[in-house]
TIRO-278130 format. One record per residue (C-alpha): x, y, z. Coordinates in pm, 1 decimal, padded with zeros to 6 digits. Layout:
<kelums>
+----------+----------+----------+
|        u |        v |        w |
+----------+----------+----------+
|        X |        Y |        Z |
...
+----------+----------+----------+
</kelums>
This chain:
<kelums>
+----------+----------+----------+
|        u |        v |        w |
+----------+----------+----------+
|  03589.8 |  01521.2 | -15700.7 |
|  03701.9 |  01141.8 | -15641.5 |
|  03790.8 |  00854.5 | -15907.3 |
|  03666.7 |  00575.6 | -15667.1 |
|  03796.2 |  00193.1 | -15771.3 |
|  03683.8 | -00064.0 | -15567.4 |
|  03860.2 | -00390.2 | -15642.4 |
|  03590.1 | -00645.7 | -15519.0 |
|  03690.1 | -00972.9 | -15313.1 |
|  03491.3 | -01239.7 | -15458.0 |
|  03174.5 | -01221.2 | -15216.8 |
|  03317.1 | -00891.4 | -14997.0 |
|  03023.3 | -00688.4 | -15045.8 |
|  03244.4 | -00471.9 | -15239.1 |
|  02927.7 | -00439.4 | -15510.2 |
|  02670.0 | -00292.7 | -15205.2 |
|  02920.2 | -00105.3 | -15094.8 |
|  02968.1 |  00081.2 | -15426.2 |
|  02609.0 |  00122.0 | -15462.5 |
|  02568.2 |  00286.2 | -15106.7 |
|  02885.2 |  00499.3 | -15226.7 |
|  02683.2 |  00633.7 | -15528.8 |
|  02403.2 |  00690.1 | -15337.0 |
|  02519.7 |  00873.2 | -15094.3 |
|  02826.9 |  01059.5 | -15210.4 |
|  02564.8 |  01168.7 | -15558.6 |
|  02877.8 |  01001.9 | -15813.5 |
|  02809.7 |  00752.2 | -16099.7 |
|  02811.3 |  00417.1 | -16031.6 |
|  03015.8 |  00223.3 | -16312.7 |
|  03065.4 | -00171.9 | -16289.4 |
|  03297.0 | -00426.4 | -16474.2 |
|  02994.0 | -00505.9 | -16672.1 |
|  02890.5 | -00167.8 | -16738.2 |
|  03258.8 | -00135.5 | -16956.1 |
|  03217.0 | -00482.4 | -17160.0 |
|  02908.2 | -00374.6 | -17214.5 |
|  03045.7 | -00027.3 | -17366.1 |
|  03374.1 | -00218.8 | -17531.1 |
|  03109.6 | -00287.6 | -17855.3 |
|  03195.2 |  00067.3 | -17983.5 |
|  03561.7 | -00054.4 | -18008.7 |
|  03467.6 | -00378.8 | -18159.3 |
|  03440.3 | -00593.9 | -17896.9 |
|  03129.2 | -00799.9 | -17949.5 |
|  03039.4 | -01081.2 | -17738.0 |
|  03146.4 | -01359.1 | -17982.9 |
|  03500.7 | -01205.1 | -17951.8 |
|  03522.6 | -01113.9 | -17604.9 |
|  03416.5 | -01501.5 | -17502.8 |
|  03700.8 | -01628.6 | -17765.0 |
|  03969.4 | -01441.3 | -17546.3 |
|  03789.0 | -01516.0 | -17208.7 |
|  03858.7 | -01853.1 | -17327.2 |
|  04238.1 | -01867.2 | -17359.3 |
|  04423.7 | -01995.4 | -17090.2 |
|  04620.0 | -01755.2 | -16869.2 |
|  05012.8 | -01898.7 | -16769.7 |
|  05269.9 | -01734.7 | -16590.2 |
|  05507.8 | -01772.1 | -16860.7 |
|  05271.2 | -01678.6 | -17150.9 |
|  05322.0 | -01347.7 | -17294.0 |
|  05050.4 | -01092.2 | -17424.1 |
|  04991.3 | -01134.4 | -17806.9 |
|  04805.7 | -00856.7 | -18011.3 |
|  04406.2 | -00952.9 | -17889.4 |
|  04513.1 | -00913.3 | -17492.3 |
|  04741.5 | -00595.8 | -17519.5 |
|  04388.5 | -00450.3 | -17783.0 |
|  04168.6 | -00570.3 | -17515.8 |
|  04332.0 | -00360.0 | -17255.7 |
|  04386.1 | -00045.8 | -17444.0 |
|  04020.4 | -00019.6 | -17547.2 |
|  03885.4 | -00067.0 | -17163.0 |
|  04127.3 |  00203.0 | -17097.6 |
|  03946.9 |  00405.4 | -17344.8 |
|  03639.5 |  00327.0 | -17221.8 |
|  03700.9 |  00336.4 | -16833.2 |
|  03880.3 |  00663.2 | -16889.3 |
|  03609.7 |  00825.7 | -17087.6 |
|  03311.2 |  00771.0 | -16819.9 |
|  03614.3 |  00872.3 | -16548.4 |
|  03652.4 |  01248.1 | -16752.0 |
|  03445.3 |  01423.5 | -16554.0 |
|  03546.3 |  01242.6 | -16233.5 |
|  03266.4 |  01182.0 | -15913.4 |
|  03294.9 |  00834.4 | -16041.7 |
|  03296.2 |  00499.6 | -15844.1 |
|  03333.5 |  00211.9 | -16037.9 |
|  03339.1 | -00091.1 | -15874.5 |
|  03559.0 | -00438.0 | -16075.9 |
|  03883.1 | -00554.8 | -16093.7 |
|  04210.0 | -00358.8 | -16170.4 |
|  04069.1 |  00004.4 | -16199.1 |
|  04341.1 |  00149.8 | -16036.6 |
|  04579.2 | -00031.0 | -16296.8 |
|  04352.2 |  00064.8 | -16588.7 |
|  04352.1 |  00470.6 | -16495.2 |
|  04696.9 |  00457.2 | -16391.5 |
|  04850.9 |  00858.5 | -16399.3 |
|  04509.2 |  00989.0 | -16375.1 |
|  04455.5 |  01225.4 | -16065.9 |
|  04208.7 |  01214.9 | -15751.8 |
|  04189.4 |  00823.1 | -15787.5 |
|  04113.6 |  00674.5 | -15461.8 |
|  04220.8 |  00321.6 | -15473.5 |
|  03998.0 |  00077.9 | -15282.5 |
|  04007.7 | -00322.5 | -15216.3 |
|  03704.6 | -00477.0 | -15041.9 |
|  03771.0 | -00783.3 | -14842.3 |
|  03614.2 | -01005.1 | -14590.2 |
|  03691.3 | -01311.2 | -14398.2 |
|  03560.8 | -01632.2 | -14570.8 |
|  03283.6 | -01698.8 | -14324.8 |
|  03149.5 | -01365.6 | -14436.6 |
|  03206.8 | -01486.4 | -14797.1 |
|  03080.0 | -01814.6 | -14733.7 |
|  02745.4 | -01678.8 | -14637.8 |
|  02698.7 | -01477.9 | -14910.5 |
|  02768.0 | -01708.1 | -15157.5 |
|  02488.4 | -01964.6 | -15028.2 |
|  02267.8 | -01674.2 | -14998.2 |
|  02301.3 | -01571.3 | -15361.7 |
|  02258.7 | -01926.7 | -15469.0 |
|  01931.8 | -02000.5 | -15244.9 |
|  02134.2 | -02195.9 | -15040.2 |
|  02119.6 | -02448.3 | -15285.7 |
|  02512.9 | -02546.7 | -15226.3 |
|  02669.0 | -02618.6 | -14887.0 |
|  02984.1 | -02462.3 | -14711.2 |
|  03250.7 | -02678.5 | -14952.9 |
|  03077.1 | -02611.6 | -15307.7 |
|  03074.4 | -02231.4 | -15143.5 |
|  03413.7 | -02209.2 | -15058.3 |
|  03541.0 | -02405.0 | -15376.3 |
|  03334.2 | -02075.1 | -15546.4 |
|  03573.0 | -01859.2 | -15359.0 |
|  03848.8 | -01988.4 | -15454.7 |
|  03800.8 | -02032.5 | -15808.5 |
|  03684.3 | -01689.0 | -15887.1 |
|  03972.2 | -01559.7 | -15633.0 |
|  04224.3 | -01776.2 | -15818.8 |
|  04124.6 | -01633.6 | -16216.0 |
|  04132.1 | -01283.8 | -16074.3 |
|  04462.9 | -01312.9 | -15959.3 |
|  04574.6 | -01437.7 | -16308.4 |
|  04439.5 | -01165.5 | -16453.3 |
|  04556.5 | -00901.8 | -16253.9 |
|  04936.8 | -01025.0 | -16307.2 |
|  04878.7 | -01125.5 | -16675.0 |
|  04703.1 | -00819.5 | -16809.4 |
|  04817.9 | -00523.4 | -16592.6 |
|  05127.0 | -00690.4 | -16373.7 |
|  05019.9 | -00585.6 | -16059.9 |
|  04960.7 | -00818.4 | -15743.4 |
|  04612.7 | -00819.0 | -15608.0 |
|  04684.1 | -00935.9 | -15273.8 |
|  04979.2 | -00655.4 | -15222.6 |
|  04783.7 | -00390.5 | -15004.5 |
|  05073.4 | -00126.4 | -15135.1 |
|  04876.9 | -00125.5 | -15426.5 |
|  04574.1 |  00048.3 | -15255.4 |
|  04495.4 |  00328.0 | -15072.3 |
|  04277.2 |  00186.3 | -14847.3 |
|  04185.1 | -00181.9 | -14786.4 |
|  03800.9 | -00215.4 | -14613.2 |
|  03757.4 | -00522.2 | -14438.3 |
|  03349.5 | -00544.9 | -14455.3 |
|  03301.4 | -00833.5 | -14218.8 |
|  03451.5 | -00565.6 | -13969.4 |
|  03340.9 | -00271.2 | -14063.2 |
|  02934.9 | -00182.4 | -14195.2 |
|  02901.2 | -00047.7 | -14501.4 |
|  02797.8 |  00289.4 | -14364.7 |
|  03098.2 |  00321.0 | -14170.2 |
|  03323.0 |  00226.5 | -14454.8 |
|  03124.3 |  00524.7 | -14603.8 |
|  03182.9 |  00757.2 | -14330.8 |
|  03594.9 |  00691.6 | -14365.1 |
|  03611.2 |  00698.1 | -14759.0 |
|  03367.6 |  01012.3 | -14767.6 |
|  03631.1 |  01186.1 | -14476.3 |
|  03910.8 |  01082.0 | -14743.6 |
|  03756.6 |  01228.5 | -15070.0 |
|  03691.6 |  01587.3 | -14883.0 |
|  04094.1 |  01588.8 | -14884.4 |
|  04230.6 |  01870.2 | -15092.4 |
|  04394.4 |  01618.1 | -15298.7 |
|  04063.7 |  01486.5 | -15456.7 |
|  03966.2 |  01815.1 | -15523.7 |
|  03940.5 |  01911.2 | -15905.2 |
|  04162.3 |  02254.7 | -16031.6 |
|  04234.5 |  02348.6 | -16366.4 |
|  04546.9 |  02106.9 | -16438.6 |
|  04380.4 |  01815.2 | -16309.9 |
|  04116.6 |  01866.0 | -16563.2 |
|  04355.4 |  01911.1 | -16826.5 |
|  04559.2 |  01628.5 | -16732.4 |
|  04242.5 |  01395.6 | -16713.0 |
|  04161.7 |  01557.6 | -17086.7 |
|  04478.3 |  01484.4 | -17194.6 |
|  04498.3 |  01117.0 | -17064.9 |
|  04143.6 |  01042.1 | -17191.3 |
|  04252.6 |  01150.7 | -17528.0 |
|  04539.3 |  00977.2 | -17561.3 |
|  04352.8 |  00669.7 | -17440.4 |
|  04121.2 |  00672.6 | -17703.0 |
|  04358.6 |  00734.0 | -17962.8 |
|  04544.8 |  00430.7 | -17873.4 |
|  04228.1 |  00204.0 | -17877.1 |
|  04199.8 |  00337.1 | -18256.6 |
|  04543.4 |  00251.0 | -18350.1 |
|  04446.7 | -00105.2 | -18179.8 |
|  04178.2 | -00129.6 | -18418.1 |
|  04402.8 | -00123.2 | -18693.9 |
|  04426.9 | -00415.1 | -18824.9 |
|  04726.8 | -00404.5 | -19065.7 |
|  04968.7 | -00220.7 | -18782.8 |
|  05136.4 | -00432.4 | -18586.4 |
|  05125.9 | -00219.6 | -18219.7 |
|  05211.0 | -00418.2 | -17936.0 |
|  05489.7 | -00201.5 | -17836.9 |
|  05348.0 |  00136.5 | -17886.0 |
|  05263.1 |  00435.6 | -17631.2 |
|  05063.3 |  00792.6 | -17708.9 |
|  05093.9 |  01073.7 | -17492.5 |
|  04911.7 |  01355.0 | -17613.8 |
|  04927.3 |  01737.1 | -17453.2 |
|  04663.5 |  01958.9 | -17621.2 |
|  04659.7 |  01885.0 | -17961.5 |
|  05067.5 |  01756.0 | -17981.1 |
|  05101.3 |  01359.7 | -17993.9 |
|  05381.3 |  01184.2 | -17879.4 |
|  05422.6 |  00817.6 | -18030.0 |
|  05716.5 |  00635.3 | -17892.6 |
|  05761.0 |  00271.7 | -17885.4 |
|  05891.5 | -00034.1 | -18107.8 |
|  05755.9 | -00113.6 | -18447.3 |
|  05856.0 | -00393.7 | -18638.6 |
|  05938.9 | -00257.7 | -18977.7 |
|  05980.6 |  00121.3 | -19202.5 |
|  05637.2 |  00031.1 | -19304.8 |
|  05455.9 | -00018.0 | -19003.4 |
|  05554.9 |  00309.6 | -18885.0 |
|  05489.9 |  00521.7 | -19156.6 |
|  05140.6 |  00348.4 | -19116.7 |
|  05116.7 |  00494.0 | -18791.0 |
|  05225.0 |  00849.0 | -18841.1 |
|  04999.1 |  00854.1 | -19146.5 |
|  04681.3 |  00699.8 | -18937.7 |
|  04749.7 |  00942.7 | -18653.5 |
|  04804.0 |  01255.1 | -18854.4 |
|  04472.1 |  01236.1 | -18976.4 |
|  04279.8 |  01213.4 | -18621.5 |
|  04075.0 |  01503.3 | -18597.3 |
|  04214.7 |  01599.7 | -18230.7 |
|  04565.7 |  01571.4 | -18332.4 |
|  04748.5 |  01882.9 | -18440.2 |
|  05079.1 |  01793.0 | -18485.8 |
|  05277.4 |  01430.3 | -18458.1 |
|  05600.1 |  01375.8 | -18287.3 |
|  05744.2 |  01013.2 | -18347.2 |
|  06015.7 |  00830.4 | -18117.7 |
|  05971.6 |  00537.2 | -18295.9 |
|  06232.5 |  00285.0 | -18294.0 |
|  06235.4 | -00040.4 | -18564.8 |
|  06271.1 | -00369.5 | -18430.8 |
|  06186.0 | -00689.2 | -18656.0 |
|  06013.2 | -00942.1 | -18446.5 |
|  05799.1 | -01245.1 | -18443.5 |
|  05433.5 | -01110.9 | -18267.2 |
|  05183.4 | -01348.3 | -18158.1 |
|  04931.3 | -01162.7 | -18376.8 |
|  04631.5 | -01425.7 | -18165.4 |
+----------+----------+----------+
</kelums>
């Protein structure tokens, strides 16, 4: 079965049309808000999450410790509800978030901004004319954009980043249906025995490096996990002896872990610990 992202346009309908999907296709339906929500178990309380929401994204500025933790624990999160697959979550940057796993079908809602427009007035009652609706658009459009190239690099508006790209002031919802339901009968969104271990494996490894994240006294903005069955690969930079005998100690004692292979190059650096 499918991994289905749907990257939502601000106002595209992309959130109906992941509820239809659900409906209709019998998969969990997993939102953006659904994961903050589930980010507490890592840590990430509200009071937290608003003081990064806060910071201001630039082009030039570089990921310090909170941003690169933030990510790795909604990979650990997004990853876990996507283990047993027949998933569609509809957000932002899914297909960047469960990059390597298999049977993701990658999805961007659009819609042309009359379409938006209208729903935007709708939602709000039509309390706010055509300007204050489009200056909406924009906004949101404009912060999502930021994100995508701050936290995962990718460009939101490059349709080589998707498999498909529904345009939903074209198409109806049940005919999007119709072509992404034709898609996920494919053989290559069918489930075998190595893309279960694979998704096993990735899930794992993303949920060991949320817990190295919530070490506070390791210094891990440069570090990777791969794990196969119960082998774990660190590799990465650390910035002293001490920080990554740390690590090998704090991963030799997870439970799932077995035995720890280190790559671990030592770099002293200046890290913007937040």
């Amino acid at each position: 079965m499918a991994i289905i992202t749907l990257t939502r346009g601000t106002y595209s309908g992309a959130k109906e049309l992941g509820q239809y999907l659900s409906e209709k296709l019998g998969y969990k339906l997993l939102s953006r808000e659904n994961i903050i929500d589930k980010l507490a178990e890592y840590g990430w309380v509200e009071e937290k999450l608003d003081k990064i929401r806060q910071k201001q994204l630039g082009i030039l500025q570089r990921m310090n410790l909170e941003w690169i933790h933030y990510v790795a624990c909604l990979r650990a999160v997004l990853s876990k509800e996507a283990q047993e697959e027949a998933l569609v979550y509809h957000g932002n940057n899914g297909h960047a978030a469960l990059k390597g796993f298999p049977h993701v079908l990658s999805i961007k809602a659009i819609a042309d901004m009359k379409y938006r427009i209208k729903a935007v007035m709708e939602r709000n009652e039509y309390a706010i004319d055509q300007k204050e609706a489009m200056e909406i658009i924009k906004r949101i459009d404009e912060r999502r954009e930021r994100w995508a190239r701050f936290l995962y690099q990718t460009d939101g508006n490059d349709a080589s980043e998707f498999d498909m790209i529904i345009d939903l002031s074209r198409k109806s919802i049940h005919d999007a249906y119709e072509m992404i339901n034709a898609t996920v009968l494919l053989p290559q969104f069918q489930s075998g025995p190595e893309s279960k271990k694979t998704i096993e494996n990735l899930t794992r490894a993303a949920q060991l490096r949320a817990r190295i994240a919530m070490e506070t006294d390791i210094i891990d903005d440069e570090i990777e996990v791969e794990v196969n069955n119960g082998l774990l690969n660190v590799k990465g930079v650390v910035h002293s002896l001490d920080d990554a005998n740390k690590l090998r100690e704090f991963l030799s004692h997870q439970p799932e872990v077995e035995q720890v292979v280190s790559h671990l190059e030592e770099t002293p650096q200046q890290i913007d610990s937040g």
